[in-house]
VOGULO-655331 format. One record per residue (C-alpha): x, y, z. Coordinates in pm, whole numbers, padded with zeros to 5 digits, always signed. Example, Ala and Ser with C-alpha at 12.3 -4.5 7.8 and 13.67 -1.06 7.14 Angstrom:
2
+01230-00450+00780;+01367-00106+00714;
// end
This chain:
362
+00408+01377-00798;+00236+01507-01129;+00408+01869-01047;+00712+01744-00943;+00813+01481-01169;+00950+01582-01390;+01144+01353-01756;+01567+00762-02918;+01500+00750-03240;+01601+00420-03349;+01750+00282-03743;+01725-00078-03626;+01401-00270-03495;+01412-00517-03224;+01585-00828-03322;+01790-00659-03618;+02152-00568-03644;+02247-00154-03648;+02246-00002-03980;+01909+00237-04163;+01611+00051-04137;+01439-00080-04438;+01096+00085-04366;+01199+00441-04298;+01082+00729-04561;+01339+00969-04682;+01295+01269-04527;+01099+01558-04696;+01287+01848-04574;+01218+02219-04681;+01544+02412-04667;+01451+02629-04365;+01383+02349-04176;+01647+02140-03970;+01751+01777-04058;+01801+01587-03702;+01892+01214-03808;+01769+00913-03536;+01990+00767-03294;+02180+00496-03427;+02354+00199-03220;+02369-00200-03125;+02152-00424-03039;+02139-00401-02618;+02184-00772-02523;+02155-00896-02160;+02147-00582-02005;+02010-00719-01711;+01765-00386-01668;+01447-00382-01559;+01185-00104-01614;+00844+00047-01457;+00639+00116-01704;+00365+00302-01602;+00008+00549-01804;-00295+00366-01842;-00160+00055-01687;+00148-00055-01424;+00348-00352-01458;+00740-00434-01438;+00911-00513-01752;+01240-00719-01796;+01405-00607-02089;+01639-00918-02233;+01324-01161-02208;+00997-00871-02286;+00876-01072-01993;+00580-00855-01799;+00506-00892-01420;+00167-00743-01326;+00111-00529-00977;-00161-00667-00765;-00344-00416-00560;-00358-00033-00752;-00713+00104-00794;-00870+00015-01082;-01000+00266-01346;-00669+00466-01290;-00346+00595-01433;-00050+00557-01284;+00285+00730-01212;+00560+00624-01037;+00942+00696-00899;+01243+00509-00743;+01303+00546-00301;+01578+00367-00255;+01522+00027-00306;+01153+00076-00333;+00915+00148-00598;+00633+00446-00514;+00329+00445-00773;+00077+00688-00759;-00288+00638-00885;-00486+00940-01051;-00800+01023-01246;-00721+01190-01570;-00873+01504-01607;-00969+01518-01217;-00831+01793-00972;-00732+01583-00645;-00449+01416-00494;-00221+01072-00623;-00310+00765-00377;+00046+00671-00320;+00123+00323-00296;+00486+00139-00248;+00568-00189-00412;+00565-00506-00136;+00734-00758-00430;+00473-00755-00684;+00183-00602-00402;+00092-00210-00433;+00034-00116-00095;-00167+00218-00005;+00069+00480+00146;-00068+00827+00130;-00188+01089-00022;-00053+01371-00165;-00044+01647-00462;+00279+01551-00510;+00585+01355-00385;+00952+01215-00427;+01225+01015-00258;+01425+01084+00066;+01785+01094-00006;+01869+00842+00255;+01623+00575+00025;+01396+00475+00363;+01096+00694+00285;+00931+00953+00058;+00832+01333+00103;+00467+01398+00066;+00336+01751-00037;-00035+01736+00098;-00304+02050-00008;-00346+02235+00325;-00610+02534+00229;-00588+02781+00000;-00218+02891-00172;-00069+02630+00170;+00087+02319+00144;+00202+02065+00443;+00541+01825+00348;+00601+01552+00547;+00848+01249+00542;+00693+00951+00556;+00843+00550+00588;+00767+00289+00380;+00488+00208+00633;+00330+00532+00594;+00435+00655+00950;+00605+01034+00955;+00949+00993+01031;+01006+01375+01135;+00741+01649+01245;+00612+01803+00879;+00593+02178+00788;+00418+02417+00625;+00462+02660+00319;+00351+02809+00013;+00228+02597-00268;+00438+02758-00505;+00773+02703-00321;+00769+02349-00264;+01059+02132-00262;+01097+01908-00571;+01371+01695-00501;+01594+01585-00196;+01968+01623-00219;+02268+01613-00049;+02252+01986+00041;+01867+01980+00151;+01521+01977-00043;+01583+02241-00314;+01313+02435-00459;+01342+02628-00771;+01099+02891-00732;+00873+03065-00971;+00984+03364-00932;+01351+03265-00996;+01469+03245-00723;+01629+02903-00580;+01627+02792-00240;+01776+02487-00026;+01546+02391+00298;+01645+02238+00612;+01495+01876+00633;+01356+01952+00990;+01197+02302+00970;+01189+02409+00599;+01366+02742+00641;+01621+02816+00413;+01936+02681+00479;+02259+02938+00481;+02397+03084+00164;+02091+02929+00009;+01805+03142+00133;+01668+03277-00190;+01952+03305-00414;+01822+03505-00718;+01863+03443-01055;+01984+03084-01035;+01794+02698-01060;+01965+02388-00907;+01977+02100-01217;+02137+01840-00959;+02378+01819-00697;+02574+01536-00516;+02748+01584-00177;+03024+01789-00329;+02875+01970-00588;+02580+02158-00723;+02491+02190-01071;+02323+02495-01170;+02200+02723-01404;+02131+03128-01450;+01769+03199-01539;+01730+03434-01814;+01749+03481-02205;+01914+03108-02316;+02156+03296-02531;+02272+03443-02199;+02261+03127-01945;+02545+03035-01791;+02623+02700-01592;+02807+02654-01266;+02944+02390-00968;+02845+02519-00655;+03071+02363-00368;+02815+02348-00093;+03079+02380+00199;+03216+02715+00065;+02962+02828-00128;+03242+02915-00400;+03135+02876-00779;+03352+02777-01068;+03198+02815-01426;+03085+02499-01645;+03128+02505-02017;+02802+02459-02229;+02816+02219-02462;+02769+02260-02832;+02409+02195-02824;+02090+02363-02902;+01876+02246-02614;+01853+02402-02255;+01979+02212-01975;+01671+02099-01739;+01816+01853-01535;+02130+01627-01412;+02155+01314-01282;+02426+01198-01023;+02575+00877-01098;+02633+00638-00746;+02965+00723-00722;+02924+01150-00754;+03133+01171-00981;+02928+01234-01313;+02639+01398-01386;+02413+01325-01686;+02243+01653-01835;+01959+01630-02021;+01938+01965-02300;+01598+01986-02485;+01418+02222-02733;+01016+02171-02727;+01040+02323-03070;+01303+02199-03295;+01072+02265-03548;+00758+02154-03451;+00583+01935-03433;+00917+01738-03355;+01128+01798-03052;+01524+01833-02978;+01665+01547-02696;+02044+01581-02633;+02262+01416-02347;+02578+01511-02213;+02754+01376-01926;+02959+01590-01746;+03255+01512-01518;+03278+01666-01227;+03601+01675-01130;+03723+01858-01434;+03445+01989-01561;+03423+01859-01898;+03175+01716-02108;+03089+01382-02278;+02814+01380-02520;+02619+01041-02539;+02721+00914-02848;+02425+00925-03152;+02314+01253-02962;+02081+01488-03062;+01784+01270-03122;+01442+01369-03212;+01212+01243-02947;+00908+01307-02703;+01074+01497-02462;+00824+01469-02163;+00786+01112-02165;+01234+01107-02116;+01325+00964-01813;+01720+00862-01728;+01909+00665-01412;+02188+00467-01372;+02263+00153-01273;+02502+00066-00951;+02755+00002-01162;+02774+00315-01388;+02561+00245-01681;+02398+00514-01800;+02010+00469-01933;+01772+00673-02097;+01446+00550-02168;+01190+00715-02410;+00967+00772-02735;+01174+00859-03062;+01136+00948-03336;+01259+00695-03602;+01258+00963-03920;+01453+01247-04026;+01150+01403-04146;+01022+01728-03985;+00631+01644-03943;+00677+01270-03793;+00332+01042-03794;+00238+00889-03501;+00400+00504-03698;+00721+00691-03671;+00751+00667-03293;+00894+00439-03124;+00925+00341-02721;+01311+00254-02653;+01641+00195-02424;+01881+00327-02470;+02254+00205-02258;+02577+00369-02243;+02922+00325-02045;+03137+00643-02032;+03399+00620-02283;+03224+00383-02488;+03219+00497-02869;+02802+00383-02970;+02473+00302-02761;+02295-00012-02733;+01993-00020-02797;+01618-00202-02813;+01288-00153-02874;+01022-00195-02560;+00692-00394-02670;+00491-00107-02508;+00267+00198-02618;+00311+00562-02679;+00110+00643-02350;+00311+00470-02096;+00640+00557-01951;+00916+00375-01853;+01202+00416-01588;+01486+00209-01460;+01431+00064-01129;+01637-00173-00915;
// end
């Protein structure tokens, strides 16, 4: 799960009204360097969410009330990651700094039980289970499907290490291998499916039934993105947005309709860092941007979902100065909510710290 998983600057506080907040500095900007103002919105009232937050602890958060529930049942002494299957919540327990794999454990109510373990994993499309990469000697890896109950629910299969699938879709487990090359593998076996047996030059962002969102691999001046229809194999180009990140991944909503793409820059300058979302429909391939977007925030610790209902959320530490060289004070852990066609954000700030995450969950 550490390989795989992959990931709001604020001018309000919790509690206040939008508008520039009273304690931030103005920004001392030299002239080479790149103003990027906070994301601005309303205050996010009865959203109804509920978050994961994992890092050096695990608990579930409720966002109107700041109400924690603790998780009874993870190893102690550990830190903790953890992902959405379905209706289920999967949380695996590491040692920082320690070569080994996650203990995987899925949430019974407020009860971690022990699933598996594995270098890394992620959810089955269908939502009844989880695919487990497991070490098998050497540059091999085993993945296997497991239930909730930890039993396999297909034979597993072997393969390289370094061209493991990363995600299940609607067109197979993708892989976007380091060599460039992407690849979509049967479920059963784990050959390459089709069309998709090593198609050079190309990385899958997201897909839903009907489409595939992708992008060419090269100089970012010279990326291009596409819709791949999986039942033809035919491509149509995508616009890029006027941004200044690189796409890195997209987000279905329920309905397959939309696709949320998060663009970043690692280096916008740096020390600060470039977050931009755009949601794209995929019907006629045009683009939304999220409005108060770009933001200067902690790219790695951005995760986004939506809700069943079509609400978008991002969730995230930003950056709540203009200023190049933030301090550590300037950061801030927030939600962020958003409706397509909706003209601002809401907004809050989560009581939590700069080393955990947080993620939407059901």
């Amino acid at each position: 799960m550490r390989v795989a998983a992959v990931l709001v600057a604020v001018v309000m506080v919790a509690g206040c009204t939008s508008g520039t907040a009273g304690g931030v500095r103005p920004g001392a900007v030299a002239p080479a360097d790149r103003l990027m103002p906070p994301v601005s919105g309303v205050p996010l009232v009865a959203g109804g969410l509920r978050l994961l937050v994992t890092g050096p602890g695990a608990f579930l958060l409720d966002v109107d009330s700041g109400r924690r529930t603790a998780i009874h049942g993870l190893p102690e002494g550990s830190e903790y990651r953890g992902f959405v299957a379905g209706r289920r919540i999967v949380i695996g327990a590491f040692t920082p700094g320690v070569a080994g794999p996650e203990r995987l454990h899925v949430l019974d109510g407020t009860r971690a039980r022990p699933l598996a373990e594995g270098q890394w994993a992620f959810a089955a499309r269908d939502g009844l289970g989880v695919w487990v990469i497991r070490q098998a000697g050497g540059e091999r890896c085993e993945v296997r499907e497991l239930g909730f109950t930890g039993r396999p629910r297909r034979p597993g299969f072997p393969l390289r290490c370094d061209a493991a699938p990363f995600a299940d879709s609607a067109l197979g487990l993708l892989v976007n291998r380091a060599d460039g090359r992407m690849e979509v593998l049967d479920r059963r076996t784990g050959a390459p499916t089709g069309r998709w047996r090593a198609v050079p030059g190309w990385q899958v962002l997201g897909a839903t039934p009907r489409a595939a969102l992708t992008r060419s691999v090269g100089r970012p001046a010279r990326e291009r993105l596409s819709l791949l229809d999986p039942a033809t194999f035919r491509s149509a180009g995508v616009p890029v947005p006027p941004t200044e990140g690189r796409p890195v991944v997209g987000t279905p909503d329920p309905g397959g309709r939309r696709m949320a793409v998060r663009f970043v820059d690692p280096a916008f300058p740096g020390p600060r860092q470039y977050l931009d979302v755009w949601v794209l429909d995929l019907r006629t391939r045009t683009w939304s941007r999220v409005p108060s977007m770009p933001a200067p925030a902690a790219i790695k610790t951005v995760a986004m979902g939506w809700t069943p209902d079509g609400l978008l959320v991002v969730t995230g530490d930003f950056i709540m100065t203009d200023q190049v060289h933030p301090a550590e004070s300037d950061y801030a852990t927030l939600v962020l909510a958003w409706r397509p066609g909706e003209t601002r954000v809401s907004l809050k700030r989560l009581p939590i710290g700069r080393r955990h995450l947080a993620e939407l969950v059901p």
